[in-house]
C-alpha positions in Angstrom: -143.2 -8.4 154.7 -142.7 -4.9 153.2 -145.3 -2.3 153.6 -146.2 -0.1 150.7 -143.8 2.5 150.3 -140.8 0.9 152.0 -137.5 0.1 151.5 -135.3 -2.7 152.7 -133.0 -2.3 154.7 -129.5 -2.8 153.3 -126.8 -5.3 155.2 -124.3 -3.4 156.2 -120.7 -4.2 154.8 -118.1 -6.4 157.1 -114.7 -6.4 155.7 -111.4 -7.9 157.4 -108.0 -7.2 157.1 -106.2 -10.0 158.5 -102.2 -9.4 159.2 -100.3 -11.8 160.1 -97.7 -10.6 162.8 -93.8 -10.6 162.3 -94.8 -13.4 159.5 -91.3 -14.3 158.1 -89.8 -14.7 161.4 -92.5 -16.0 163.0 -92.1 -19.1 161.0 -88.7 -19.0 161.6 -89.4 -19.7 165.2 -91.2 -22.2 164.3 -88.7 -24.6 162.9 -86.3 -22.7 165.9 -88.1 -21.9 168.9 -84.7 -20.5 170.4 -85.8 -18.0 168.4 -88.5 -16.3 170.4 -88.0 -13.3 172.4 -85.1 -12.6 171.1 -83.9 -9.8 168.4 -84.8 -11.1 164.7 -83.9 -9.9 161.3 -84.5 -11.6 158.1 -83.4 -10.8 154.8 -79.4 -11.2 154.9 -76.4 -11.7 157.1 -75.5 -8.6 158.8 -72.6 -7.7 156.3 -74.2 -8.0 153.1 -76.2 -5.6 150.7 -79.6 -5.5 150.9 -82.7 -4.4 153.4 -84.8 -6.0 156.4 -87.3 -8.0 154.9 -89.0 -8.6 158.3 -88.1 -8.1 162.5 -89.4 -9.5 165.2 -91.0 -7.2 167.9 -87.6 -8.0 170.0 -85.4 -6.1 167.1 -87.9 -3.2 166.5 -87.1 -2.0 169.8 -83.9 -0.8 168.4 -85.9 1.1 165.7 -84.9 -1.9 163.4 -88.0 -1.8 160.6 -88.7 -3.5 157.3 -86.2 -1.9 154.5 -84.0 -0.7 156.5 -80.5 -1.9 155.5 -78.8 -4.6 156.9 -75.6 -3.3 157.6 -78.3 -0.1 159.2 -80.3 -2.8 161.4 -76.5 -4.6 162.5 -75.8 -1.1 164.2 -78.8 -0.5 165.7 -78.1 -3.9 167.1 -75.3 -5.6 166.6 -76.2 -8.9 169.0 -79.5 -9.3 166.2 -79.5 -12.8 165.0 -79.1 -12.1 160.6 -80.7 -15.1 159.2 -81.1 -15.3 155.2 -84.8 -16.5 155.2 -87.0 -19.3 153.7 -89.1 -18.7 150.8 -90.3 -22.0 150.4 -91.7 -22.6 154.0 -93.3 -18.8 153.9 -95.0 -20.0 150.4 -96.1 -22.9 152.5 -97.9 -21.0 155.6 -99.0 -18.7 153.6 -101.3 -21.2 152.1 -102.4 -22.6 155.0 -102.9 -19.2 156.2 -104.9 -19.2 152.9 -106.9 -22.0 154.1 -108.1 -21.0 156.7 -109.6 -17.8 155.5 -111.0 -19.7 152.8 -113.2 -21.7 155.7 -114.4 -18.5 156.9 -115.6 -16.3 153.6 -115.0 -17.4 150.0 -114.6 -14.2 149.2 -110.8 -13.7 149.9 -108.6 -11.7 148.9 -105.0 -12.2 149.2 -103.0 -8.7 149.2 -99.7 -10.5 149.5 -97.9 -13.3 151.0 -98.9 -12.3 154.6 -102.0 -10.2 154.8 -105.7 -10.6 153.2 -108.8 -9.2 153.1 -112.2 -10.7 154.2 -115.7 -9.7 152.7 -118.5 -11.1 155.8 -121.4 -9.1 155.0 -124.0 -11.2 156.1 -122.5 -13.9 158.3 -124.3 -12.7 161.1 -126.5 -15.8 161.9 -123.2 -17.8 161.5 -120.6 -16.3 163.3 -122.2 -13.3 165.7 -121.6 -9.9 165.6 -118.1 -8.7 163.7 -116.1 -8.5 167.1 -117.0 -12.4 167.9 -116.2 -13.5 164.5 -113.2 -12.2 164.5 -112.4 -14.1 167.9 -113.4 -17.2 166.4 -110.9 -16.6 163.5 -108.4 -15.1 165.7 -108.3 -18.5 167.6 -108.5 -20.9 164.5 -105.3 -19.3 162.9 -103.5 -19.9 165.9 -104.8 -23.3 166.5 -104.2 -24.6 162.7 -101.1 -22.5 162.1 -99.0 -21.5 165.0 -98.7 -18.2 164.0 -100.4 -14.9 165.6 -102.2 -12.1 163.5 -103.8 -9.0 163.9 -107.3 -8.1 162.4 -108.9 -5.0 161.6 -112.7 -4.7 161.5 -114.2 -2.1 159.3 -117.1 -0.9 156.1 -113.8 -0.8 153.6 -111.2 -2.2 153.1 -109.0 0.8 153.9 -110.6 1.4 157.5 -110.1 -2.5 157.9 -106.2 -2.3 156.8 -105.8 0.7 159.0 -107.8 -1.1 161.8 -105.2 -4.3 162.1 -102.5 -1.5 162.1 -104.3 -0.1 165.3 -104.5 -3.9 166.6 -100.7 -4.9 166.4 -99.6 -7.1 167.6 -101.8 -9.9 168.2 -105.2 -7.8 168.2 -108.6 -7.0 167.3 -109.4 -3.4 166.5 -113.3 -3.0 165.0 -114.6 0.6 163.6 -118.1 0.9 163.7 -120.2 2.0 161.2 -120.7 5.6 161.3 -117.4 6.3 162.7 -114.9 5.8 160.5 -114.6 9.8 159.5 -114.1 10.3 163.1 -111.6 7.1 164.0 -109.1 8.7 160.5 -109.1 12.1 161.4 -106.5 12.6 164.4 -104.1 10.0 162.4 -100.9 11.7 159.7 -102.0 11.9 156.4 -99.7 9.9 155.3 -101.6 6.7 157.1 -103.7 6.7 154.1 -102.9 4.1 151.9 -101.7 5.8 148.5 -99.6 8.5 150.2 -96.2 8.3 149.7 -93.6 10.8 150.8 -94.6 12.9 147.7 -97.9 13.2 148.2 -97.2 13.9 151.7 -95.2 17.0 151.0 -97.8 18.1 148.3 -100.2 18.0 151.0 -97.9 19.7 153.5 -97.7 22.6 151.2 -101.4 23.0 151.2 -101.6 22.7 155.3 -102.9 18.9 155.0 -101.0 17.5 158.2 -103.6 14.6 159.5 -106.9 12.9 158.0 -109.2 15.8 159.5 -107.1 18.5 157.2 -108.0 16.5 154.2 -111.4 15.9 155.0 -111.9 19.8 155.4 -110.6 20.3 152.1 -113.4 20.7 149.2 -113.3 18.2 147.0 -113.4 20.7 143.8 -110.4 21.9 145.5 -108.7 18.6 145.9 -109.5 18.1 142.0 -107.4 20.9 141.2 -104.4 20.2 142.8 -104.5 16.7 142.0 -106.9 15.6 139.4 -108.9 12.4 139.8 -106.7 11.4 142.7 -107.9 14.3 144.8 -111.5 13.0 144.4 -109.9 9.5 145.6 -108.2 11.4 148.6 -111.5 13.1 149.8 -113.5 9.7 149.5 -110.6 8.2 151.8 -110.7 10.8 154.3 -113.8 9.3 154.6 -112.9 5.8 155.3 -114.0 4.9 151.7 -112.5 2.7 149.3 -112.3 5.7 146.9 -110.9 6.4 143.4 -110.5 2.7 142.1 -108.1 2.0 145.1 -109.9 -1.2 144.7 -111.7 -1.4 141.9 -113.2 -4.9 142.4 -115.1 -6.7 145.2 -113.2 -8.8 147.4 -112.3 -12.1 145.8 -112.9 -11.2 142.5 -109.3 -10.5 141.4 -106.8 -12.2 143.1 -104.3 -12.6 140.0 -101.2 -10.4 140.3 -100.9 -7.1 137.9 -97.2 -8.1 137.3 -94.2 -10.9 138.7 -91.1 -9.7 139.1 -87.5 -10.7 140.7 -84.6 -8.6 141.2 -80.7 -9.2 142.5 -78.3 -6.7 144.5 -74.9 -7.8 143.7 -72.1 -8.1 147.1 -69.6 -6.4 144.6 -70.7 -3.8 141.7 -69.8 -5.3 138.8 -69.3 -4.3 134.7 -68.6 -7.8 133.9 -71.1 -8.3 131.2 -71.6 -12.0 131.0 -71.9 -11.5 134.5 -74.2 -9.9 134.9 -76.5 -11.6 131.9 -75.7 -14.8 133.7 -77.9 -13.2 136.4 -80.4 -11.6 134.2 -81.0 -15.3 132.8 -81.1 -16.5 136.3 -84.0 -13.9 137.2 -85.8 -14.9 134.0 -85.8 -18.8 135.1 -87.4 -17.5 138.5 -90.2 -15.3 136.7 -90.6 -17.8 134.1 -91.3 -20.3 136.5 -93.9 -18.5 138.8 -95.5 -17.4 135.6 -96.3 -21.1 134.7 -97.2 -22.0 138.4 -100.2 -19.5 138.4 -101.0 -19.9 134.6 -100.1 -16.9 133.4 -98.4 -15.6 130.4 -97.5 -11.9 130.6 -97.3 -9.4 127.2 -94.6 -6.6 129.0 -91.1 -7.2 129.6 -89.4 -4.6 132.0 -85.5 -4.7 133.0 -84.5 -2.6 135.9 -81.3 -1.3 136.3 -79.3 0.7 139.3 -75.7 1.4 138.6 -72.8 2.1 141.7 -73.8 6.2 141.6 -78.0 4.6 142.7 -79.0 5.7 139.1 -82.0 3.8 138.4 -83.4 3.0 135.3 -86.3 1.0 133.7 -86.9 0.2 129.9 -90.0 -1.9 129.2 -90.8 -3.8 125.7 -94.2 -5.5 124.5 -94.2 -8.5 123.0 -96.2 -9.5 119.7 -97.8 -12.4 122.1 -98.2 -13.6 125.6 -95.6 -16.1 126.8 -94.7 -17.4 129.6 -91.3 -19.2 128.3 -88.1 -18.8 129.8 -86.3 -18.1 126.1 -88.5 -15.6 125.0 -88.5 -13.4 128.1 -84.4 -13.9 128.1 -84.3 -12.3 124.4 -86.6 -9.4 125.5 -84.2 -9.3 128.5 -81.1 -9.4 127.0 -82.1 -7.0 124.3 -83.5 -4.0 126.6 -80.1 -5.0 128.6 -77.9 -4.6 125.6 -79.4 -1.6 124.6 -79.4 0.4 127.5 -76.0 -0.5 129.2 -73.1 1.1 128.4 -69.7 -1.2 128.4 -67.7 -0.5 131.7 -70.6 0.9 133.7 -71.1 -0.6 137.4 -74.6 -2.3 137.9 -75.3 -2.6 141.3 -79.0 -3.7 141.0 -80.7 -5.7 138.1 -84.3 -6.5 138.1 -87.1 -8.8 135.6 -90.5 -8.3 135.6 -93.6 -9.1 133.4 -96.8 -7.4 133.5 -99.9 -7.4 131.4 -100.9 -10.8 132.6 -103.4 -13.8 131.6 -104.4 -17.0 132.1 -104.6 -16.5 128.1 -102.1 -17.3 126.2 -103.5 -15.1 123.3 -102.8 -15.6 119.5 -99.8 -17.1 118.4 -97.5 -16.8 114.9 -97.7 -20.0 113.3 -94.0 -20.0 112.4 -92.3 -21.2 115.7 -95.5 -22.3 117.2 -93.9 -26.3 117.1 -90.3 -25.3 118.4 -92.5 -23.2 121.5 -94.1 -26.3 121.9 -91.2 -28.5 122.4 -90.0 -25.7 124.7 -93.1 -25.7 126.8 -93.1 -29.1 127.8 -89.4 -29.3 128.2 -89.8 -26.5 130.9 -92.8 -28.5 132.3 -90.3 -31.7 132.8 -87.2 -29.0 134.2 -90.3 -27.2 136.5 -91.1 -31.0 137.9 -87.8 -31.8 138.2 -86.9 -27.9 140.7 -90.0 -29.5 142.4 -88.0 -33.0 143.6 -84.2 -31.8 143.8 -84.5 -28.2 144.2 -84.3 -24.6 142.0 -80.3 -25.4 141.2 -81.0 -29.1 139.6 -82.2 -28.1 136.3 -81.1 -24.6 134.6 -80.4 -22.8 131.1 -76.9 -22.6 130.1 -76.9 -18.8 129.8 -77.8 -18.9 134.2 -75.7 -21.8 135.1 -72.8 -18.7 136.2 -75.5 -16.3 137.5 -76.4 -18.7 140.7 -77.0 -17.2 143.6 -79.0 -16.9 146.6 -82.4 -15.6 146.7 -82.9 -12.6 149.0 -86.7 -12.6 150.6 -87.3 -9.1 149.5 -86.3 -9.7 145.7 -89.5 -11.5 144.8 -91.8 -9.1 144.1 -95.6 -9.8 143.6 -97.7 -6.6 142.6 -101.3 -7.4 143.4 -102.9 -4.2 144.1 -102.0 -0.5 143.1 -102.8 1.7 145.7 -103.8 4.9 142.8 -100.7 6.7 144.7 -99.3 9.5 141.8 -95.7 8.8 143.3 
């Protein structure tokens, strides 16, 4: 019971930040177990265009690491086995990686395909003290998936992401409470989620090297330099999930902010129907992942990147949500038509939709039976990828614009980390 005049005491916040280690290859080794030990790179064959989209600890002893590209990793280490990569089976650990989370905490939150945060405030009298919970979950992702991680224990979600950086690989790495100013401030700035390599030179400029610069800095000061984000960089100095980094508690937004897929050509081509073919190809992908999570999206965005790495982006909103494979190809076709110019290279061309809901929103009346008729035919073709696979069932406009999907190119945005780069 309370005496008059007290307070109670407040739980203390236990967030996660579970990694899981070398994730695309380590399922690979577990459908090849020849695999293991040995140097890994998936994302391409050696020759092609295109980046790492994940090493195993083997390869990074070359300095082989995540974007690099491939032709890069193959001469850091040319005897690397080059394997194309899986999508399917990573969507399929990933949910069991999902799974077990979920038996831990149902307050999950995925940050992508392999990594997630955990909220266990108050799971004390159930699991122990943070350190033995983690154990236990440490052991059960193991035991129910065959694949390694490394957690990070913190009071945010940023000390717990840096945490299971500390831990890697195959570790547990807990800040106390108290001591998360102390555990940032020897690390580079740059270690802070939300600084790029832009921010990193701004910081430079203004003698901001590691965590303990930034933290020295007044915040009015910060705010001047950089506006609200210099609030958000003084609260993370701090180990705080500052300036709307996450702007939600964890598990309450899990939908992503935008779905997007994108194709690097072997050859740079100006062969127009092409290169639509391709465009309709990447509007079949969205469109379907779009209809898997129940969402219709309002933005269209094409991305292009011509021989000379010019990069461009031209975005339209649409009158309505859809989620329909015709409609987004007209508001891709259109942004492409306008904005390419006849005989110009494209090395790079890119879909994505943003401005999403489970909502479909309000419709026209005038086409509303012919998008009906559309919806469940792509319901029967989506059923149909489902049995005999993506290639079985496809609009005539992508039936020349096969071809196959890179790891990397799928692109899930589920969190923006408030960087200004």
């Amino acid at each position: 019971m309370l005496r008059e005049g007290s307070t109670p005491q407040t739980t203390q916040r236990v967030i996660f930040h579970v990694d899981m280690d070398a994730f695309f290859v380590s399922v690979e080794e577990l459908y090849d177990p020849s695999l293991r030990g040995r140097p890994v790179v998936v994302g391409g064959q050696a020759h092609e265009r295109g980046v790492v989209a994940a090493a195993s600890y083997a390869a990074r002893k070359f300095g082989i690491r995540s974007a690099m590209p491939l032709r890069t990793a193959y001469e850091k280490c040319p005897e690397a086995i080059f394997l194309d990569g899986h999508r399917d089976r990573y969507v399929k650990y990933s949910a069991m990686v999902k799974a077990v989370l979920h038996a831990f905490s149902p307050k999950v939150e995925m940050a992508s395909i392999d990594e997630a945060y955990l909220d266990l405030t108050g799971t004390g009298r159930l699991y122990g003290p943070p350190l033995a919970a983690a154990h236990h979950l440490h052991e059960r992702m193991k035991s129910d998936t065959g694949l390694n991680c490394s957690i990070g224990i913190g009071t945010s979600r940023l000390v717990a992401k840096i945490g299971s950086g500390a831990a890697k690989p195959n570790g547990l790495f807990e800040v106390f409470p108290g001591m998360e100013a102390a555990c940032l401030a020897p690390l580079p700035v740059r270690k802070i989620p939300g600084v790029g390599k832009v921010m990193q030179v701004k910081l430079a400029q203004l003698g901001v090297h590691r965590v303990r610069d930034l933290a020295a800095f007044d915040e009015r000061v910060l705010e001047r330099h950089f506006g609200k984000f210099g609030l958000a960089l003084a609260g993370k100095a701090r180990g705080q999930d500052a300036g709307g980094w996450f702007d939600t508690e964890v598990g309450e937004a899990e939908d992503p902010k935008s779905i997007s897929h994108e194709h690097t050509f072997d050859v740079d081509t100006a062969d127009q129907s092409a290169i639509e073919a391709v465009l309709a190809r990447l509007v079949q992908m969205v469109g379907r992942r779009l209809r898997e999570q129940g969402l219709h999206a309002r933005t269209v965005q094409l991305k292009l990147r011509d021989a000379a790495f010019h990069t461009i982006t031209r975005a339209v909103t649409l009158n309505h949500r859809t989620q329909l494979d015709t409609e987004l190809l007209q508001a891709g076709r259109s942004l492409f038509r306008a904005n390419w110019k006849p005989g110009t290279k494209v090395r790079l061309i890119g879909l994505q939709t943003s401005s999403l809901d489970h909502n479909e929103g309000q419709l026209e009346l005038l086409g509303g039976e012919s998008n009906e008729r559309w919806k469940q035919a792509l319901k029967a073709a989506d059923l149909l990828r489902d049995r005999f696979g993506d290639s079985s069932v496809s609009l005539a406009a992508a039936m020349k614009g096969k071809f196959r999907e890179r790891v990397h190119e799928a692109i899930e945005e589920r969190k923006n980390p408030n960087s200004k780069e």
